[in-house]
N, C-alpha and C positions, 0 to 999 in steps of 0.2 A: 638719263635714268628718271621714270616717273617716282614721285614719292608721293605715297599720300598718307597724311596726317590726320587721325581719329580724333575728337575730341568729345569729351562731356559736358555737358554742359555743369555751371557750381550750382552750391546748394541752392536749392526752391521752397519757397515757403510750403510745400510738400512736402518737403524732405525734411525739412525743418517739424515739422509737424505731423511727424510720421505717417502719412495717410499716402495711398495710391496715387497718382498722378495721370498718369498713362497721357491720355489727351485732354486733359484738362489745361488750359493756359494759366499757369502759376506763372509770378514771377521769381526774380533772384532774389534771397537775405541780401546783406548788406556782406554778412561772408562770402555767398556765390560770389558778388563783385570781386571780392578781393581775392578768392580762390583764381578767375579767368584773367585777373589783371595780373597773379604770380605764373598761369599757364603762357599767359602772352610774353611774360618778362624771360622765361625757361625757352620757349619756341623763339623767341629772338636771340637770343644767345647761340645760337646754332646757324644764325645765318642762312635758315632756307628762304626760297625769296618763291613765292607763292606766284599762279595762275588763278586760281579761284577759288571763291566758298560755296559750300553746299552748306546749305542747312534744314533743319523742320521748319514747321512757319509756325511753331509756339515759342512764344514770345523767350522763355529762359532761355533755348536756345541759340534764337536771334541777338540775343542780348550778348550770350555769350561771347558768339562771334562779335559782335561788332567791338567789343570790347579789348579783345585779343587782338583785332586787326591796329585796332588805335596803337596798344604794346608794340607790334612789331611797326608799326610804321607803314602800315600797306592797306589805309583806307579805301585807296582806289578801284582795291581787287572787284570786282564782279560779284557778286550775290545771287545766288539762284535757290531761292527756296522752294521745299517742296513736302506736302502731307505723304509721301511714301520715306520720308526722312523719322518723319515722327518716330515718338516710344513706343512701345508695344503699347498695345489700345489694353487695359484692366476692365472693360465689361462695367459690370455692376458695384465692384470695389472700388472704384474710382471716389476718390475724395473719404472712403473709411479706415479712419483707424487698425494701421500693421497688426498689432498686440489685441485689438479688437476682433478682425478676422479668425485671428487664431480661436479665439473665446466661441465665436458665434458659429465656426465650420471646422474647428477640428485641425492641431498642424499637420496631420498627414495630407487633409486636406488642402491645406493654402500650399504646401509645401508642391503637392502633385501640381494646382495651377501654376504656379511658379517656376517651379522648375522643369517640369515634365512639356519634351520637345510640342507633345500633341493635345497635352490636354488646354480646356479653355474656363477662362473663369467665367462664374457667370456672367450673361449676356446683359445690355440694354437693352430694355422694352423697344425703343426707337433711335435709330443712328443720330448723331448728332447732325443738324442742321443750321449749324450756326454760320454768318455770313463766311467764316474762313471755307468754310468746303460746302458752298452754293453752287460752284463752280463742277458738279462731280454727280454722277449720279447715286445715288441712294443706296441704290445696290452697290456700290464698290467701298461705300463707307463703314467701317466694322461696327459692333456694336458689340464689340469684345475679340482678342485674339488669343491664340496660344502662339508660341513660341516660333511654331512653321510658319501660321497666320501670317505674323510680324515677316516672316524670311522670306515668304512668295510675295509682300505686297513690296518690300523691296527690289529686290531682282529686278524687274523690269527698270527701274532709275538707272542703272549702270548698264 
């Protein structure tokens, strides 16, 4: 029987600091550690014995896994990272203040980008181009999603 195992990654100095994230490369608190080092300790107690990790290729999530694999004992697994792994891309909120958002656009408003399957928050002027997705063309890199966004550009991974 296949199993597969969801994870999130621990807190991020994101999270930590109430601001958007989306594809920004935060790292872990010093809690995220020990939040993935108590997940790795719970997932070894269960005795699954793993095939392989998938991950995004920002770094808390890398961290994460690496960190849970050390727990279980199964550094050797395979790693295959991928930017259709990543969080939902946050557009223009990226790196602003949650409790700010709300101030400057109204919580009906943060509320419909958020949670509303279609809606989209506002956009980047320009996709991001940093060395991690050089590798991509321009057009297939978001500069904000909604919720679908995020769901089509996964799909094709699986």
């Amino acid at each position: 029987m296949v199993k597969l195992v969801l994870l999130r990654h621990g807190e991020s100095i994101a999270n930590q600091k109430n601001t958007y994230t989306g594809w920004s490369d935060v790292g872990l608190t010093a809690e995220g550690k020990a939040q993935a080092e108590t997940a790795g300790e719970k997932i070894a107690s269960t005795g699954i014995l793993f095939d392989h990790v998938h991950t995004s290729v920002l770094s808390r999530a890398i961290m994460t896994a690496y960190i849970v694999q050390d727990k279980i004992g199964q550094n050797y697994l395979p790693i295959t990272k991928s930017w259709r792994l990543n969080e939902r891309h946050y557009g223009a909120l990226r790196g602003i203040n949650k409790d700010l958002t709300r101030k400057l656009f109204g919580p009906d408003q943060v509320a419909s980008w958020r949670r509303s399957f279609s809606a989209h928050p506002p956009l980047l002027a320009n996709p991001s181009r940093t060395r991690r997705y050089h590798r991509y063309p321009a057009t297939i890199i978001p500069r904000g999603e909604s919720l679908a966004d995020a769901s089509q550009r996964l799909l094709p991974y699986w």
